[in-house]
Structures are given as structure tokens and as C-alpha cells.
Steps between C-alpha positions, in 0.01 A plus 500: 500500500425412159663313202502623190501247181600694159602443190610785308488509072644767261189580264602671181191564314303669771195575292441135401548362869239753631260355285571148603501573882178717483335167362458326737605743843359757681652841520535625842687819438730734347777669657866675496726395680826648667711211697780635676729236612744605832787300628771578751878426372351283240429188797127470367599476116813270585240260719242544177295661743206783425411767695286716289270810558231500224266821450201414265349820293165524342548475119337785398469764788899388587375480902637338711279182593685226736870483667671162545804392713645161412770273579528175280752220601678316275451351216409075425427340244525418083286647230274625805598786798443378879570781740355595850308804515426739745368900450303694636245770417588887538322789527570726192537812750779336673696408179749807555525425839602138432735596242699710747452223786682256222761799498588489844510142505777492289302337164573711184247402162749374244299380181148662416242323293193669350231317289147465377306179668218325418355266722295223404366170725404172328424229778770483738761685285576843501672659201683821509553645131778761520497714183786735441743406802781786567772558699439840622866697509622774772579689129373488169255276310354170633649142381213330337532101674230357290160351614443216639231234652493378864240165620502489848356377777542605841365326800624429914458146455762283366467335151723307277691696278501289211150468518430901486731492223320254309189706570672814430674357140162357427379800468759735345552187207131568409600889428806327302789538729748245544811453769724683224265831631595462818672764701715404820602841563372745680388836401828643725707258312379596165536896581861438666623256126318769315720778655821292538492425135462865397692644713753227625413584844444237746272691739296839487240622709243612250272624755337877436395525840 
């Protein structure tokens, strides 16, 4: 099991930022994203847990390169994310047959997130930029989120939060971000305010699949 430090910032000039990361950090790789997040009766979302089944594509041929199942626990923490981590790899020719085991099992996706990632590594740190976030809709056009910045650092042994997030503000002050960047919520919890205060709906499952 594995805990995963974060800290999460809203970037709004994406163009300058890239420049500023690609400094000083090495570009691992590219990718699209599609995170569909599944929850039975809402008890994961009410306990602010995760359980999320992520399908990478390749950028430009649109294949379909890695599957992830996840479950993170709850969140800790101030101006920095603590949550335990677990997931494990699948096979991309069982993805429909994992879908359809979730089925049975009574989970049903409720909030869809597709986005463009870069992934960059600068000592310990890993940084996530997430360019063009949406909330992918059962019906008509994605909800553009925004794009954001995530430091992390993931690990099985045990550190000291505030450390990591001194480590981890270091950092993300040097590409000019401050606390008044940070964002607490998660991408569910943006989707879910983003639809509740266009629609004045509490809850929709915005799952196309």
C-alpha cells in the first residue's frame, strides 16, 4: 500500500507554466486520459473515497496504452493531499470485461473525467500537468474544468506530511504559485459544483458508458 502526497494548483496561463516546468524537469510522457469514477449508493463519495478506473490512450494514434484500477482513502491534510493508495494494473483486453464485472457488482460510473497529461519528474517530485480538464456528459458537449498542476510524491514508507509539503510548496513557489492556487477539491467535486450550479442538481451520473 502506498501513500500518496499531492498538492493540487489551478494554472491559468498554461503556455507560460509549460515553459517554466520544462526548465528545469524532464518530460516523461504525454497522454489522454479517461477517469471513470464508480460508486455504489454514493457510500464511496460520502466517505471521500475514490475508486477509479483510468484507461490511458496514445496521443496521437488514440490506442489504448495502460488500464488502472484504484481506490484512494480519504483525504488529510492542509494546502497538501495525504491519501492511501492502492491500484492495480489491467490488461487493456480485459477492460470490457471489467466494466461488466463492476456491473454485476452493483458499482455504476457516476462522474467521467477526460484530459490531456503531461508528466514530468524533477528529483523526488512528480508533476502531473493537466491541460484542458472536462467533465465528459452522458449528452451533449463536455464541461471544460480548467487545468491544473499536481506535485506529488508517492512512496510505502511513512514521511511527515508537513515536510513533503514544504518540499512540494518549495517547488511549485519557484514556478510562482502561492497557497491562494491551491485546490482542495477533487476533480469529482469540481465536476459535481460545476453541474449543480448549472443545472441546480445535486447529483448526476455523467457517465457515457
Amino acid at each position: 500500500m502506498f501513500k500518496e502526497y499531492e498538492v493540487k494548483v489551478s494554472v491559468r496561463d498554461v503556455n507560460k507554466i509549460s515553459k517554466r516546468i520544462r526548465k528545469n524537469s524532464l518530460l516523461l510522457k504525454t497522454v489522454v486520459q479517461l477517469d471513470i469514477y464508480y460508486d455504489h449508493k454514493r457510500i464511496l463519495f460520502s466517505k471521500d473515497e475514490h475508486f477509479r478506473l483510468r484507461v490511458e490512450y496514445d496521443q496521437d494514434s488514440g490506442e489504448v496504452k495502460n488500464v488502472e484500477l484504484a481506490w484512494k482513502g480519504p483525504r488529510q491534510g492542509r494546502h497538501i493531499e495525504v491519501r492511501e493508495d492502492i491500484s492495480v494494473q489491467i490488461s487493456p483486453s480485459d477492460l470490457k470485461n471489467l466494466k461488466k464485472m463492476l456491473k454485476k457488482l452493483g458499482f455504476k460510473p457516476f462522474v467521467t473525467i477526460k484530459k490531456t497529461r503531461e508528466r514530468y519528474r524533477i528529483d523526488d517530485i512528480e508533476l502531473e500537468f493537466d491541460k484542458n480538464v472536462e467533465l465528459v456528459k452522458a449528452k451533449g458537449k463536455p464541461t471544460p474544468l480548467g487545468s491544473f498542476l499536481q506535485a506529488s510524491i508517492e512512496t510505502s514508507i511513512n514521511q511527515d506530511p508537513e515536510n513533503v509539503k514544504k518540499q512540494l510548496w518549495e517547488y511549485l513557489s519557484k514556478l510562482g504559485f502561492g497557497h491562494s492556487d491551491w485546490i482542495e477539491k477533487s476533480y469529482i467535486e469540481l465536476a459535481l459544483e460545476r453541474l449543480k450550479n448549472k443545472n441546480g442538481e445535486e447529483y448526476v451520473n455523467t457517465s457515457p458508458s
